[in-house]
C-alpha positions, 0 to 999 in steps of 0.5 A: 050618486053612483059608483059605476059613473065614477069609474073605479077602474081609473087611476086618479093622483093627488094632481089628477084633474077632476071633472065636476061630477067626479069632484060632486061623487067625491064630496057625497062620498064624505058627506054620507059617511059624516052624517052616518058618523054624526047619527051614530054619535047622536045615538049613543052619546058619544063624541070624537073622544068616545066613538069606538073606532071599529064596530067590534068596538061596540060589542067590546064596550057593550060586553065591558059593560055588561060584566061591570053592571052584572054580578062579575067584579073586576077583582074576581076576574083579576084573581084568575088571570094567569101568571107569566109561565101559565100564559105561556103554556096557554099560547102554547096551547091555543090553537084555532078552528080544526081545518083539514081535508081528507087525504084520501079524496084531496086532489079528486072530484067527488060527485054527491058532497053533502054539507053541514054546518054548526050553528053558531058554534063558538057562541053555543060553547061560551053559553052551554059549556064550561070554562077555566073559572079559578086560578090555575094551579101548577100540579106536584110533579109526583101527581103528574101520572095517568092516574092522578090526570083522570082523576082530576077530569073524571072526578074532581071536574078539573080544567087542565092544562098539560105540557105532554110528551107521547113516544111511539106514536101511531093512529089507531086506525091507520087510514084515519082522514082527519088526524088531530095533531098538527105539526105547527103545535108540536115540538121535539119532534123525532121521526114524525110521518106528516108530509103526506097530510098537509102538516097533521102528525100521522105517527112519530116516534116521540114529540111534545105538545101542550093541550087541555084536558080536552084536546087529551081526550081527542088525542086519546081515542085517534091514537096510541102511544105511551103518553108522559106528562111533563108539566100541568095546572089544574083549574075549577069548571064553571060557566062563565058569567051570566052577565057575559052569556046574556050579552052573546044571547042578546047578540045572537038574538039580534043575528036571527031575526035578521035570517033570510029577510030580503034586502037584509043580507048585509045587516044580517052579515054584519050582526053575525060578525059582531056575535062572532066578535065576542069570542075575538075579544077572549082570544086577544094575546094579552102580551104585544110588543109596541112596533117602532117604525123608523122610516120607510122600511126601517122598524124594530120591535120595542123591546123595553118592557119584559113579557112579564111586565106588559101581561102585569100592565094587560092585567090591571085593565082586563075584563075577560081572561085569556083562558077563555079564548083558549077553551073557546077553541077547544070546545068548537073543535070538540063539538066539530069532532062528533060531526067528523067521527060521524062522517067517518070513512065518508068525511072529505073536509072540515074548516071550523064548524062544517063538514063536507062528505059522502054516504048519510049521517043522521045529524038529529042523533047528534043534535039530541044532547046539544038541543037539550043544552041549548033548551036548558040555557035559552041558547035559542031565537026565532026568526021573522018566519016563526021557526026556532033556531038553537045555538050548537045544532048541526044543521044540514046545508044541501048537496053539492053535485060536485066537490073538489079540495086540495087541502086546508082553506083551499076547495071548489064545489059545483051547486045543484044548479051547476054554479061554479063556487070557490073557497081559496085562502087569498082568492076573491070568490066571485072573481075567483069562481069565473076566472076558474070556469073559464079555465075549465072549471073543477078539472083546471084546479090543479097544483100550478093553476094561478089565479091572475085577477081573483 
């Protein structure tokens, strides 16, 4: 029965009279959804008990699975999962995809935006890089020198993870649009200059963070300063297990034959959240605090258990290991670097694994070493149309005629076809789109425009 018969836009109580055919789209609604419940059931052998009550659920399972039934004993994963104070530094470390916009071009309409996106690029470095595969190992505080720290990355082939302090500061080119200390991961802080760019470290006089050894290496060729290295731990890189990089592959797989099928869009959707999904299971912090609710209004935070005792609790029962997710993060936003330092001076804005900007890049010289990778691992599916897709390859997505962004999560672009396109934290995009065209388009998106019905 149809939807736009019922009339959504009605408010209906529990008291509400219903006519007999909203009472019949009512019990339809019910009904299809039970036997959708009723074949999944039917499919995988599962009951009331067993279903898995979100569709990440599934992947969860599945990947529970497969690290059980492959080479992985749960003993193995167990003896590297970290102790209290690593799991602390790890979540001091974590941090998500790098979103930011070019300060230079925030606030302006910039005509002739080219877009590239990374394909699938947290599943291409959870299949081709490699991970924190042992404990981690504090290191002696007489080796927490510069010297000993590249030692261990260049030569032992170390995953580090680093509480550091960095005096003095400054960019290496002062005019750089995409700086990579965010304010939000740093503490200490003394005289910092960040409040022109949307909450990203332009120069300080001394601040700490904690970091990987591979955020070090970013940190390191976009500033200078006199780094001190306060408190660090050291691990052995490994790829992950097979068992786990076969299911991302299986999954992604899935995700390609579905690509540009008519009347697919929705499962296609839907098999690209679930291979994301794999990478959301990594990142789940393994120390949460049960919230009490009281009454309406009224909760607190359950306090009887120490963080100590719940990661011990989280611990017996993991399959994956929290410094997974960690590294995830980091390699995607190592990967998402290449594409901004190609961009250049030409970089506008960045969320994840894209990049918008000006001027010509030639993304087949950067895609060279990640199709190798992806070629060498089998990172790669063909779609219904015969063409091969890999895994971690910029691939180019068009040229927008106009583009304008206020800063993170927050931009607005015109189409070849002169269709108005919204990207806004909190803003519904289709409505969002024509509220903003009807307000005037690119030039009414401005500080203290408010959308009303988006």
């Amino acid at each position: 029965l149809s939807g736009e018969e019922f009339d959504y836009s009605v408010k209906r109580y529990p008291w509400t009279p219903l006519s007999d055919e909203e009472l019949e789209y009512c019990i339809n609604d019910v009904l299809g959804l039970v036997e959708a419940i009723h074949a999944l059931m039917a499919r995988d052998g599962d009951t009331l008990q067993t279903i898995p009550l979100t569709s990440t659920g599934y992947v969860r399972r599945n990947a529970k699975r497969a690290m059980k039934d492959g080479t992985v004993h749960h003993n193995f994963v167990y003896s590297i999962l970290p102790d209290i104070e690593t799991y602390k530094a790890l979540k001091d470390a974590f941090r998500g995809g790098n979103t930011h916009s070019n300060r230079y071009y925030a606030g302006d309409i910039v005509e002739n935006v080219h877009s590239a996106d990374r394909s699938s690029s947290y599943p291409a470095v959870m299949c081709n890089c490699e991970f924190p595969m042992s404990q981690f190992i504090p290191i002696m505080k007489n080796d927490l020198n510069a010297e000993y720290i590249s030692r261990c990355i260049k030569i032992r082939h170390k995953a580090l993870l680093l509480r550091i302090g960095i005096e003095n500061l400054r960019l290496r080119d002062p005019f750089w649009g995409c700086p990579y200390l965010s304010k939000d991961k740093c503490r200490n802080i003394h005289k910092a200059v960040d409040t022109e760019d949307n909450g990203r470290i332009l120069e300080a006089e001394y601040l700490e963070t904690t970091i990987t050894d591979i955020d070090l290496k970013i940190i390191m060729e976009e500033y200078k300063g006199e780094i001190i290295f306060l408190q660090g731990w050291y691990a052995s890189y490994k790829k992950l297990p097979q068992a786990l990089i076969n299911e991302v592959i299986k999954y992604y797989k899935d995700k390609t034959e579905l690509k540009g099928v008519a009347g697919q869009e929705i499962f296609y959707d839907k098999a690209k959240a679930l291979l994301n999904s794999l990478y959301g299971m990594m990142a789940q912090d393994p120390v949460k605090h049960n919230l009490i609710f009281k009454q309406v209004g009224d909760w607190e935070e359950d306090s009887s258990l120490t963080d100590e005792e719940i990661l011990g609790k989280s611990n017996q029962r993991a399959f994956l290991a929290y410094q997974w997710g960690v590294w995830v993060c980091c390699w995607g936003r190592y990967h998402l670097q290449q594409g901004i330092d190609a961009c250049g001076d030409g970089f506008i804005y960045c969320d994840t694994d894209s990049c918008k900007y000006v001027g010509e890049v030639d993304w087949d010289k950067l895609n060279v070493e990640r199709k190798k990778k992806s070629e060498q691992n089998k990172t790669f599916a063909t779609d219904p149309n015969g063409k091969k897709h890999y895994m971690g390859l910029f691939e180019y997505e068009g040229e927008y005629k106009q583009f304008l962004t206020m800063g993170a999560k927050k931009y607005a672009y015109v189409d070849q076809e002169d269709k108005l396109h919204i990207t806004i934290a909190g803003v519904n995009k289709k409505i969002g789109a024509i509220e903003l065209k009807r307000a005037g388009g690119l030039s009414a998106m401005k500080e203290g425009f408010i959308f009303k019905y988006a």
